[in-house]
C-alpha positions as CSV (number, residue, x, y, z in Angstrom):
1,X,12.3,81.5,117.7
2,X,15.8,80.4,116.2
3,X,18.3,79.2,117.7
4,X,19.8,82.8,118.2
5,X,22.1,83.8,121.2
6,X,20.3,86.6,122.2
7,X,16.9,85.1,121.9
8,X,17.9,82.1,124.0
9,X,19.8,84.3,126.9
10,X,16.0,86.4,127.0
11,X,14.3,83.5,127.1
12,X,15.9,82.3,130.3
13,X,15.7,86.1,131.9
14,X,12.0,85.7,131.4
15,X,12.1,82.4,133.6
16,X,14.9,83.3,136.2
17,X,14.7,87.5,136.2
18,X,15.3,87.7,139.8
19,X,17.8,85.0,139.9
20,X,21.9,85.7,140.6
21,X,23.4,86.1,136.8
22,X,26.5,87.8,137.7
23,X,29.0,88.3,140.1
24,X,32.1,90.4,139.3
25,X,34.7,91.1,141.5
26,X,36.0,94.0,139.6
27,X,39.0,95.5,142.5
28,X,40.2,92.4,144.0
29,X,41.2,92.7,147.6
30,X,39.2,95.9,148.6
31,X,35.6,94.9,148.7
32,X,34.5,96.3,145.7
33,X,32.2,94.4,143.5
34,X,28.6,94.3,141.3
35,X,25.8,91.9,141.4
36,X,23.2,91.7,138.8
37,X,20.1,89.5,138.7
38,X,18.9,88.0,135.1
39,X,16.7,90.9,134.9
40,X,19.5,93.4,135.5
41,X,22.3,92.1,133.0
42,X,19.4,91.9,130.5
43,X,18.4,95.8,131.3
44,X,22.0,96.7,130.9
45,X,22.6,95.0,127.8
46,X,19.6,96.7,126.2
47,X,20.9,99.9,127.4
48,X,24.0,99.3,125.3
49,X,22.7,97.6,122.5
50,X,20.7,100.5,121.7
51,X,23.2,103.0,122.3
52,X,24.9,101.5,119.9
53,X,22.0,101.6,117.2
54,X,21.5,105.3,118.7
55,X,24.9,106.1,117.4
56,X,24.5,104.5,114.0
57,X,26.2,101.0,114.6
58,X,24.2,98.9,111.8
59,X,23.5,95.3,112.2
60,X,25.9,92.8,110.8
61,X,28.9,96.0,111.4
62,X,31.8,94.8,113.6
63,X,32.9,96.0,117.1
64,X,35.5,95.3,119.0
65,X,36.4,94.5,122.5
66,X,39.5,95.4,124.2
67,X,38.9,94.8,127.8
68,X,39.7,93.0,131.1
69,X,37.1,90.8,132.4
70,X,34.4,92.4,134.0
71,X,30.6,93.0,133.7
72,X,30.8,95.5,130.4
73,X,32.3,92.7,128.8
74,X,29.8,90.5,129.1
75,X,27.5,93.0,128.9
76,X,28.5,94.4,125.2
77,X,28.3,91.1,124.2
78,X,24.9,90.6,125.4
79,X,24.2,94.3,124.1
80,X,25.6,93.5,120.4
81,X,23.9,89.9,119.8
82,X,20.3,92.1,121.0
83,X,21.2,94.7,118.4
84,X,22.4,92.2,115.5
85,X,26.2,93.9,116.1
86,X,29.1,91.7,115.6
87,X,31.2,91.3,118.6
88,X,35.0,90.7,117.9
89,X,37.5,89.8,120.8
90,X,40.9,91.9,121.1
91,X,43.8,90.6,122.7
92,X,44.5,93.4,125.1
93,X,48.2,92.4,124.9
94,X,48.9,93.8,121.6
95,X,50.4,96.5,121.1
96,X,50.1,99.6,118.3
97,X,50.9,97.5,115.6
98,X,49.1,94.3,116.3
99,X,45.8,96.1,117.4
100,X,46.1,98.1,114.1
101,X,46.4,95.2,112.1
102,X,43.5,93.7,113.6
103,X,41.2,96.8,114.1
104,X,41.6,96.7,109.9
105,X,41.2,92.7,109.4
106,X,38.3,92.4,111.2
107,X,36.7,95.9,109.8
108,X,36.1,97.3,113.2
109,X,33.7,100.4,113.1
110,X,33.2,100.5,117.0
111,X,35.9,99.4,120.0
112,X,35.1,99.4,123.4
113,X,38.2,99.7,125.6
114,X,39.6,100.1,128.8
115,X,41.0,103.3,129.7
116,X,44.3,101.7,130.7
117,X,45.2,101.0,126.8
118,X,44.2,104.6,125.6
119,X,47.6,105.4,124.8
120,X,47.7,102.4,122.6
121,X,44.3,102.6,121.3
122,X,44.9,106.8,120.5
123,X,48.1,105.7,118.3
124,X,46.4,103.2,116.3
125,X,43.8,105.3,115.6
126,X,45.1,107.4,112.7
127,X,45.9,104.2,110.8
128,X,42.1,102.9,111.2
129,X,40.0,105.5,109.5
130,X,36.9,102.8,109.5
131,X,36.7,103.2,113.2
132,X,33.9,105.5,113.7
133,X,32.5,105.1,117.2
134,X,34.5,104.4,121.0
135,X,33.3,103.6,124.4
136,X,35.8,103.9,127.1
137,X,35.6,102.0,130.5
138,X,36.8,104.1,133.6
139,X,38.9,106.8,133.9
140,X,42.5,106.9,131.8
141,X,45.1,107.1,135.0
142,X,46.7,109.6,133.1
143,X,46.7,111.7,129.7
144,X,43.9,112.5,127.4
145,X,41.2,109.6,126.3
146,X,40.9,109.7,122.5
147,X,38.2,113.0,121.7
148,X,35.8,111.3,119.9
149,X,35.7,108.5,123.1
150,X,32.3,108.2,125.1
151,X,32.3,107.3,128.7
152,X,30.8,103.6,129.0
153,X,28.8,104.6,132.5
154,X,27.2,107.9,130.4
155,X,26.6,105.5,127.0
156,X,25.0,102.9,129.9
157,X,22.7,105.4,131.5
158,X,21.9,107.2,128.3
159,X,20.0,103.9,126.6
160,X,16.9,102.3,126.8
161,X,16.4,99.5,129.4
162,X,14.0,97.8,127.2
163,X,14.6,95.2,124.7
164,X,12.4,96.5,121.2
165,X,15.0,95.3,119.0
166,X,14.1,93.9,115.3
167,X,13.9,90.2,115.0
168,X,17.0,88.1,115.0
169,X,17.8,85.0,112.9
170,X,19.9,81.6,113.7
171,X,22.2,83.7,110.7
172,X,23.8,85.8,112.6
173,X,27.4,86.3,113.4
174,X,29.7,85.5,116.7
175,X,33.8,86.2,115.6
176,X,36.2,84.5,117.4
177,X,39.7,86.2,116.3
178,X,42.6,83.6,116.7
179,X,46.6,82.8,115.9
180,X,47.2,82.4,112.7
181,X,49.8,80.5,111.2
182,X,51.2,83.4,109.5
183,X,51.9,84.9,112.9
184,X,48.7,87.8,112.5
185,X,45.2,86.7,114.3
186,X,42.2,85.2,111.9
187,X,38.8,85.4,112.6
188,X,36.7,82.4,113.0
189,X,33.2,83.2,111.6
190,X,30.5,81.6,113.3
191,X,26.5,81.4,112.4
192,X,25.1,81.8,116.1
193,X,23.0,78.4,115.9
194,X,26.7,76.7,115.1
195,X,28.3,78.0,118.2
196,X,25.5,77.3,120.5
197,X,25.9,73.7,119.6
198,X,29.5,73.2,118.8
199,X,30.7,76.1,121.3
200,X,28.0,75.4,124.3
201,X,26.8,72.1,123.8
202,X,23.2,72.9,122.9
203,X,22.1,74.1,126.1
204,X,23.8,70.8,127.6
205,X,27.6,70.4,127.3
206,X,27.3,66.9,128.8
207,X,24.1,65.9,128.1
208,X,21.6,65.8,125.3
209,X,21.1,68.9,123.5
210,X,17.9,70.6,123.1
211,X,15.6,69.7,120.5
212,X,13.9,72.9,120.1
213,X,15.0,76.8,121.4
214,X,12.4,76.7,123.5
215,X,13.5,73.8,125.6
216,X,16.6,75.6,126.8
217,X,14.2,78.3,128.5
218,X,11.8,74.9,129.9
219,X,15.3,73.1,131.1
220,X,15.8,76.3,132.9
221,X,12.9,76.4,135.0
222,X,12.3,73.0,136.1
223,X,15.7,72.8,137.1
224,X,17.2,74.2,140.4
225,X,19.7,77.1,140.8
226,X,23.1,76.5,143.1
227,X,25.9,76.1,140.0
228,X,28.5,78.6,140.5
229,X,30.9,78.8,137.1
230,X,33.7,80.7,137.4
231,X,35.7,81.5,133.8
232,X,39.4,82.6,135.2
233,X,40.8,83.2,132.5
234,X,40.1,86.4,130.0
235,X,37.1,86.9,128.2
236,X,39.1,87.9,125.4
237,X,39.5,84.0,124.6
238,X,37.3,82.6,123.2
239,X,36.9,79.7,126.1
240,X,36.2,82.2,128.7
241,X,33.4,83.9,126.9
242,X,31.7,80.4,125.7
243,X,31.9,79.2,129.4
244,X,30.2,82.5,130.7
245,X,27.7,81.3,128.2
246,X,27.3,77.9,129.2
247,X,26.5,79.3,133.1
248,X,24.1,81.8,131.3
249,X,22.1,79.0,129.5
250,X,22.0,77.1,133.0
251,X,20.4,80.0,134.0
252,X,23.2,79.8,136.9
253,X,25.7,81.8,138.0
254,X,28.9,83.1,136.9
255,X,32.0,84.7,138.9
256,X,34.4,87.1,137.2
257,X,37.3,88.3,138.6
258,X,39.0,91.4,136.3
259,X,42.5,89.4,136.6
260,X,44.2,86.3,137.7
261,X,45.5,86.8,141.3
262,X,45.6,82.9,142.8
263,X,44.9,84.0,146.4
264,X,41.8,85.9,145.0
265,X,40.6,83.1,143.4
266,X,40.4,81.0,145.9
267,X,39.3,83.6,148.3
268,X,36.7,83.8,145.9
269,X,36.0,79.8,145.8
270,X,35.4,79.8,149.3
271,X,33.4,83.0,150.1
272,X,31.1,82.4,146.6
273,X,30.5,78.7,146.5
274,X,32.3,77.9,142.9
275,X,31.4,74.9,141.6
276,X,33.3,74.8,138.1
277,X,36.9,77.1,137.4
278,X,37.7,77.1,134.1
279,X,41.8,78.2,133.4
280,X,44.4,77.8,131.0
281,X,46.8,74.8,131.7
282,X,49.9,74.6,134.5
283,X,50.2,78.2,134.2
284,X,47.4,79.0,136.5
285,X,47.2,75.7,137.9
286,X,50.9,76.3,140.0
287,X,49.8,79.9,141.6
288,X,46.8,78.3,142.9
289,X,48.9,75.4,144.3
290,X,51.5,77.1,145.5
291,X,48.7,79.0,147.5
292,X,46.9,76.4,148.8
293,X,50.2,75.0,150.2
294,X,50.9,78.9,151.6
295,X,49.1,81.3,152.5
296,X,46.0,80.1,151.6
297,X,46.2,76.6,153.3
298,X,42.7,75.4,154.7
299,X,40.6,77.6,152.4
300,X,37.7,75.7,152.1
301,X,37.3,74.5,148.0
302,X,35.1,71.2,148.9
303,X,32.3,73.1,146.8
304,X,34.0,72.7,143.5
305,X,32.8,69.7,141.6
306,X,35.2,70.7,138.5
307,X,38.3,72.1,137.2
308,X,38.3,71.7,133.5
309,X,41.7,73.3,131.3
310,X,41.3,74.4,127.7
311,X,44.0,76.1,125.6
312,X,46.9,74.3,127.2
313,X,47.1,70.3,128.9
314,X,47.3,70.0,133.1
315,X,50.4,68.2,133.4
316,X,50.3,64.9,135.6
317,X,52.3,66.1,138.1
318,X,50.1,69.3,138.5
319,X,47.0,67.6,138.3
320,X,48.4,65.0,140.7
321,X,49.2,67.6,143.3
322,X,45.8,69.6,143.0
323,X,43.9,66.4,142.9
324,X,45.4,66.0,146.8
325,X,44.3,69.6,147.8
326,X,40.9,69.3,146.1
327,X,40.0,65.6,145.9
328,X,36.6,65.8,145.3
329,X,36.6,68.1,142.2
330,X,36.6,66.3,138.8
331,X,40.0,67.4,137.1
332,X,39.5,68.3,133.0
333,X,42.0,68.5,130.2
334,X,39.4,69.8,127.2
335,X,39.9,69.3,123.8
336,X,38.8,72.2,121.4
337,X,39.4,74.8,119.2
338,X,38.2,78.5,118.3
339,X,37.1,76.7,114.5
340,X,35.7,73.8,116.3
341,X,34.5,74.9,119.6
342,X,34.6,71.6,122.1
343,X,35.7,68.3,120.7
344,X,36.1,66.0,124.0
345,X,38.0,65.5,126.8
346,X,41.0,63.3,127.4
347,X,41.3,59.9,129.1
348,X,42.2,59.3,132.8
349,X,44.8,57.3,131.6
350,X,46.3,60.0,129.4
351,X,50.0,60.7,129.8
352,X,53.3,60.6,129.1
353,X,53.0,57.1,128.2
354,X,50.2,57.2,126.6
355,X,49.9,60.8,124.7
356,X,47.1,63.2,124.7
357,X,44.2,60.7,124.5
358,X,40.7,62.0,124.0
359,X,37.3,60.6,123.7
360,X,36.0,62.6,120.4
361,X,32.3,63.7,119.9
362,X,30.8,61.6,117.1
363,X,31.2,64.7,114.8
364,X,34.9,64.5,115.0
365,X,37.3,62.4,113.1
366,X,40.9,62.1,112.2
367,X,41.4,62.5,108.4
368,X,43.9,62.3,105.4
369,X,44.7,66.0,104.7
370,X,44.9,65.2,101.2
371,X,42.2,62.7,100.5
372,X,40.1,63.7,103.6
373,X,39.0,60.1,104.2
374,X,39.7,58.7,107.4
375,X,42.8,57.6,108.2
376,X,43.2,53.7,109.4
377,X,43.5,52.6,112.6
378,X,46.9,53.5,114.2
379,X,47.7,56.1,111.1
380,X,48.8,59.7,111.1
381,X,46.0,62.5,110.4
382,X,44.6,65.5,111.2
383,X,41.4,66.1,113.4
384,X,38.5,67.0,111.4
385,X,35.0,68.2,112.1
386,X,31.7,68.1,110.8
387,X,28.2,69.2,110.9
388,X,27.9,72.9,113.0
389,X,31.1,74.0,112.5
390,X,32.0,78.1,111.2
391,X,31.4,79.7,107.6
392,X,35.4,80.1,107.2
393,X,37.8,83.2,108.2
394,X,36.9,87.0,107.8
395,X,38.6,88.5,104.9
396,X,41.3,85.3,104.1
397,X,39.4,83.4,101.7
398,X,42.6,81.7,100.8
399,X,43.2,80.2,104.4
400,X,39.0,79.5,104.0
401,X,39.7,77.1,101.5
402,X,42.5,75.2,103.0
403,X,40.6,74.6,106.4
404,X,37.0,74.4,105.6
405,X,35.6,72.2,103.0
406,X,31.7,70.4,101.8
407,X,32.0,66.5,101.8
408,X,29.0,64.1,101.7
409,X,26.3,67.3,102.0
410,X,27.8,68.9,105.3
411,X,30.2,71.2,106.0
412,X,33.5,70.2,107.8
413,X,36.9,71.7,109.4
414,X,40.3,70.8,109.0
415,X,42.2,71.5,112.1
416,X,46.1,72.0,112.2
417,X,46.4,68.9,114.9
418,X,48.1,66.0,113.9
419,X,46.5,62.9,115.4
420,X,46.1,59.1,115.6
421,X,42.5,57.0,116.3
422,X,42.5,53.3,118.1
423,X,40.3,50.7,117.3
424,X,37.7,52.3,120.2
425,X,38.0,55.9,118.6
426,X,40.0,57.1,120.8
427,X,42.1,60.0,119.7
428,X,45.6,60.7,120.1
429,X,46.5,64.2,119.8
430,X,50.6,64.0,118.2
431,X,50.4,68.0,117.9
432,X,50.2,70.9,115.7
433,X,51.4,70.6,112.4
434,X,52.9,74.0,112.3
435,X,55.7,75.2,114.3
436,X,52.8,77.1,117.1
437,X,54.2,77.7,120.2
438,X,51.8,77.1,123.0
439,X,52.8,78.9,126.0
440,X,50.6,79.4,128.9
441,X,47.3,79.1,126.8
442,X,48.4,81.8,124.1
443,X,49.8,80.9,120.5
444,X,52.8,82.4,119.7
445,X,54.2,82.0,115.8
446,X,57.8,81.8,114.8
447,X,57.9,84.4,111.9
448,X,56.3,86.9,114.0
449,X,58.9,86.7,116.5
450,X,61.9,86.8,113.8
451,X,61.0,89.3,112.2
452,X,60.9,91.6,115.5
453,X,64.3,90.0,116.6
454,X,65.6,90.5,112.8
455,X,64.7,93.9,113.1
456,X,67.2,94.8,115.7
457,X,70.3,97.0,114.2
458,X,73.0,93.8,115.2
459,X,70.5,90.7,114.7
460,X,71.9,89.1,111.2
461,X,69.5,85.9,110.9
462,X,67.5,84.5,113.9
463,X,64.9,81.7,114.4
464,X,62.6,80.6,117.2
465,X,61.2,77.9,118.8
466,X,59.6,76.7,121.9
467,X,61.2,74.8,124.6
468,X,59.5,73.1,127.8
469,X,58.8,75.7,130.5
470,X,57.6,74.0,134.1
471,X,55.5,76.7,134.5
472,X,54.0,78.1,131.2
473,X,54.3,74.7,129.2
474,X,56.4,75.9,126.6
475,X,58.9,79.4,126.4
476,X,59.7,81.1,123.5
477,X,63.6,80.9,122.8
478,X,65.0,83.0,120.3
479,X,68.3,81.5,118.2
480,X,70.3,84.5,116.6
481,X,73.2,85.0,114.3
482,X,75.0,88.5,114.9
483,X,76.3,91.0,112.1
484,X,79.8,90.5,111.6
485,X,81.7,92.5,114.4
486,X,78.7,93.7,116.3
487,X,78.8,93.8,120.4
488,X,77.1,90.6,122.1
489,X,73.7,91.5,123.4
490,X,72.5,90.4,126.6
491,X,68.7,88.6,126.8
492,X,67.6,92.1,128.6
493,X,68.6,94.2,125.3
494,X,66.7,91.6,123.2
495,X,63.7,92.0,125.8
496,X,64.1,95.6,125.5
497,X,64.1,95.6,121.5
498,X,61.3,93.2,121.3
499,X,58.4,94.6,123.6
500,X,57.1,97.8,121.5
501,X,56.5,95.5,118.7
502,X,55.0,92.4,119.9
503,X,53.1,91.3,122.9
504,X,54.5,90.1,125.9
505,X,53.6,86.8,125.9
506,X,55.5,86.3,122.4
507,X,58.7,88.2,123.9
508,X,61.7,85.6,123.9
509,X,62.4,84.1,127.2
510,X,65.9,82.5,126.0
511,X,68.9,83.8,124.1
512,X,70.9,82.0,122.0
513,X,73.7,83.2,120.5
514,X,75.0,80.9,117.7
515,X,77.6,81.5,115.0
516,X,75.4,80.5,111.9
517,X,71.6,79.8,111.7
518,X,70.7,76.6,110.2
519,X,68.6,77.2,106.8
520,X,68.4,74.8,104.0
521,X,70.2,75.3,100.5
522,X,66.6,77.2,99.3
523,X,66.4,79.6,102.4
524,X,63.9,77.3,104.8
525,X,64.6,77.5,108.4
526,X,65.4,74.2,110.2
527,X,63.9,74.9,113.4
528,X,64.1,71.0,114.5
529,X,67.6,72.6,114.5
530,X,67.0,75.5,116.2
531,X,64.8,74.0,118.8
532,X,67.7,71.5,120.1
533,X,70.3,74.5,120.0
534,X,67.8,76.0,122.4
535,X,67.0,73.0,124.9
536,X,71.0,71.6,124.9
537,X,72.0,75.6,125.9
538,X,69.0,75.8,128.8
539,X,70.7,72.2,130.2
């Protein structure tokens, strides 16, 4: 056996069938919930993975899903790496235009959906002719679900519960779509043996990884059950998924809940025995907070041994206060990326002070851009990775090259974070080298933005940047030049303009309304400009 995803997860179902696998909380508040053994989440996998096949899905051929949290997600995962399909995550905030541009980047021939985007999933789908096959999940609350669109629960029953699927190989593929610094998603490309050691830590993200694929399934059953991981964020990140993963490969449990509600996680927490929560940064952090100092004061957390953020940093203060409500959980600010997977975690005495600090794995160090030696001690680079780290980006071979190269017989990554290293390797993370906006976990690009705001019939020039937002980390702020005599528009009929053609999470926050945007004599923006227009009009 290889170090294949699938192969590993059966491997622990044959060990644990009749232990807890899943919990999902699909309706919070009423009740309403599933609960599947090992043995049942590996059942319903087959049953998809071979529907799939059924209906002429080949291995290596892309699907895509575009879906809350919930068991199908995990479970078409599970159902693709069986059946040697490619699984690609869709943000389920785009909209017609994004999910068209990335239905045809990443060459989607199947999408599994939920019925609440099948208005936006039946618009794109003239402009994706490659799309051949659709499962909905649950009924559309109103209008007609695309015709050709098979009901998830009738694809489920309609398959075989039994594996019988054709040998699988370390080779195959795991895509991880992500910003790009163009403003339109890329898709990481990942052999399956890469991610399981750079994404899941070998069987043992903080221990020593397993020396052979048979030792995860071993690990697995000398050990004991009682780990509880509970991902809180969406699936359709990448960090929620690979934390799913790392509970599967425990052969513990994991919680889902199908969205974020604060008082239903903690409910949750108390009533299921969480051990770890996994979220996004001060954005989650405050609603949970601001509930355990409410309406959810005394709910009883003293199970949870961890809290770990990826995607966006705790903030002192906010780890300062949960740290009082839930003093026996280990607080986490994790370093990693969707080309990298997990690179380490920062220092306690990371800061304001001090920066970002992290303690690196020993296949990570900070590099000349250029030269790609590494940089001396206290000098300016960019964090670089070695060793299992992915084949490049789907259809950019351009980007490919500037971001993954061979050095000294292994294969490394060039991240877009700028960085320092002391004289004990210790990492200081100075940022991205683009102008990425990083609010509440999701990356939000500048050109993107502008060219929806430049779109509007009185918008003459316009430029965005991100300013600090107490809750989300950063907001996006949108600095705009009108037409000559055109009315004044208020942030509402930017809002308003803006929402049909990007995502909300990248609709501007902040209006500025400036005589003349700031370019250089050859047409660059100067968004250091732009950025203290922004902050000096939010004071």
């Amino acid at each position: 056996m290889e170090y294949n995803l699938a192969d590993l997860f059966e491997s622990v179902v044959d060990v644990v069938p009749h232990r807890e696998a899943l919990v999902c909380l699909d309706h919070p508040g009423t009740g309403s919930e599933r609960r599947l053994t090992y043995a049942d989440l590996d059942a319903a996998a087959n049953r998809i993975g071979h529907h799939l096949l059924d209906r002429g899905i080949r291995p290596g051929e892309h699907l895509g899903l575009d879906l809350y949290n919930g068991v199908e997600y995990l479970q078409t995962v599970l159902g693709c790496l069986k059946a040697r399909i490619v699984p690609v995550n869709v943000n389920y905030r785009y909209v017609e235009d994004e999910l068209v541009y990335l239905f045809r980047d990443a060459d989607l021939v199947a999408l599994v959906f939920d019925a609440e985007f099948t208005d936006r999933v039946t618009a794109a789908l003239p402009r994706v002719p490659g799309l051949r096959h659709l499962l909905r999940v649950g009924i559309p609350a109103a209008g007609a679900a695309p015709p050709s669109a098979v009901d998830f629960a009738d694809a489920e029953a309609a398959g075989s519960p039994e594996r019988g699927f054709p040998a699988r190989s370390a080779d195959d593929q795991f895509i991880i779509y992500t910003g790009g610094t163009t403003g339109m998603p890329k898709g990481v490309m990942w052999r399956q043996e890469d991610l399981f050691f750079s994404g899941l830590g070998g069987g043992a993200p903080t221990g020593e990884p397993v020396r052979s694929p048979a030792e995860l399934a071993q690990r697995v059953a000398a050990g004991g059950e009682g780990l509880t991981f509970f991902p809180t964020a969406p699936l359709m990140h990448g960090t929620s998924t690979l934390t799913a993963f790392i509970g599967l490969n425990f052969g513990q449990r994991v919680v889902l809940h199908r969205k974020f509600a604060a008082e239903e996680v903690l409910r949750t927490v108390e009533r299921e025995k969480v051990t770890s929560i996994s979220l996004v940064g001060d954005a989650m952090l405050r609603p949970l907070i601001d509930a355990l100092c409410g309406p959810m004061k005394g709910t009883d957390c003293s199970s949870l041994l961890s809290v770990s953020s990826s995607g966006a940093i705790m903030s002192d203060t906010v780890r300062a206060q949960l740290q009082e409500l839930v003093p026996n959980a280990l607080l986490l600010n994790n370093f990693g990326s969707s080309e990298s997977g997990f690179n380490g975690t920062a220092t306690p005495d990371s800061g304001p002070d001090r920066g970002f600090r992290i303690r690196v794995n020993s296949r990570t160090r900070v590099v000349d851009p250029v030269t790609r030696e590494p940089v001396a001690t206290g000098e300016p680079g960019r964090i670089a990775q070695r060793g299992h780290v992915p084949l490049g980006y789907y259809n950019d071979p351009a980007k490919t090259a500037e971001t993954f190269f061979h050095k000294d017989g292994e294969r490394w990554v060039l991240l877009g974070d700028m960085a320092t290293v002391d004289e004990e390797g210790v990492v200081t993370v100075l940022g991205r080298g683009s102008q990425c906006i990083n609010t509440g976990g999701e990356k939000v690009y500048p050109e993107e933005v502008e060219q929806a705001l430049k779109s509007h019939p009185d918008v003459y020039d316009a430029l965005v940047a991100g300013v600090p937002d107490a809750t989300w980390g950063h907001r996006v702020a949108a600095v705009v030049q009108l037409r000559e005599g055109a009315p004044r528009p208020t942030l509402e009929d930017i809002q308003a303009h803006c929402r049909p053609r990007l995502a909300g999470y990248k609709v501007p926050r902040q209006l500025v309304i400036t005589d003349t945007v700031r370019r250089s004599p050859s047409g660059k923006a100067d968004y250091r400009w732009a950025k203290e227009v922004a902050l000096a009009a939010a004071h």
